[in-house]
N, C-alpha and C positions, 0 to 999 in steps of 0.2 A: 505560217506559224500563227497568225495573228487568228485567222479563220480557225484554227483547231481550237483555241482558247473560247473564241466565242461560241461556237460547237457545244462544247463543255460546259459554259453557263448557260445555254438554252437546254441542255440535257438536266441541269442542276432543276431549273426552276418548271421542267416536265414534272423531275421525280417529286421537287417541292407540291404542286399543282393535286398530283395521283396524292400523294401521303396526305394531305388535308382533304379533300373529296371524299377519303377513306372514311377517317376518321370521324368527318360531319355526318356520315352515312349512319356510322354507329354510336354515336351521341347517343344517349349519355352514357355509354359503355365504356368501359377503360379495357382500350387492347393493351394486349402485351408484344412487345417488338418483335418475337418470331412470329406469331399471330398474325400481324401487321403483313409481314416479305410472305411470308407463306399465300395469303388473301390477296396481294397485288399480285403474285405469282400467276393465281387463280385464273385469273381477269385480264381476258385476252386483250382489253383494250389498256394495258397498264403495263408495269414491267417487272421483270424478275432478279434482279440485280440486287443482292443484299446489298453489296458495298452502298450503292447510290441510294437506296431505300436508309440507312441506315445515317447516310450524310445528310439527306433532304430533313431526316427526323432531328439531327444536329440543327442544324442551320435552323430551320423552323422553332426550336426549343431558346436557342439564341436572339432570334426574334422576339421571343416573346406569343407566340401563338400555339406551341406547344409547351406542358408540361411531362419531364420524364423522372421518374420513380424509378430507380432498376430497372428492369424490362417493362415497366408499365409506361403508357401513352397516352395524353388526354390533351384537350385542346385546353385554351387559357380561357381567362374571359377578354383578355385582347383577341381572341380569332373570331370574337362575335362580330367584329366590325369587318370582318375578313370575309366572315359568313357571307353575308349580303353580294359579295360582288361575284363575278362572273367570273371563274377560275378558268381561262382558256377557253 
């Protein structure tokens, strides 16, 4: 049981990883969240999973490294310092 939990946050902080990589990609562009799952969809080296694309974008907004508007998506100026480092 313990292993499936841990499972689940290395899956969390994958989809966290894809969802800001994205977004850096398209700086200074503000996606919109279907935009967003649709585009990691894309991209075979990412995932297609709204539910998790959707959480990762929670969690990261909660952080403080995303900003969301409705559908809209944009990084903070706290993910600048996120920028720099080596996402995986």
């Amino acid at each position: 049981m313990h292993d499936k939990g841990t499972s689940a946050l290395a899956d969390d902080d994958s989809y966290e990883q894809a969802v800001l990589r994205h977004i850096f990609d398209w700086e200074p562009t503000i996606l919109r969240l279907c935009d967003l799952v649709r585009e990691l969809s894309a991209d075979p080296r990412s995932f297609s999973d709204r539910d998790a694309v959707e959480r990762a974008v929670r969690d990261l907004t909660k952080v403080g490294l995303l900003h969301r508007q409705g559908e809209c998506v944009l990084p903070t100026p706290m993910a600048a310092y996120v920028r720099g480092m080596e996402l995986g």
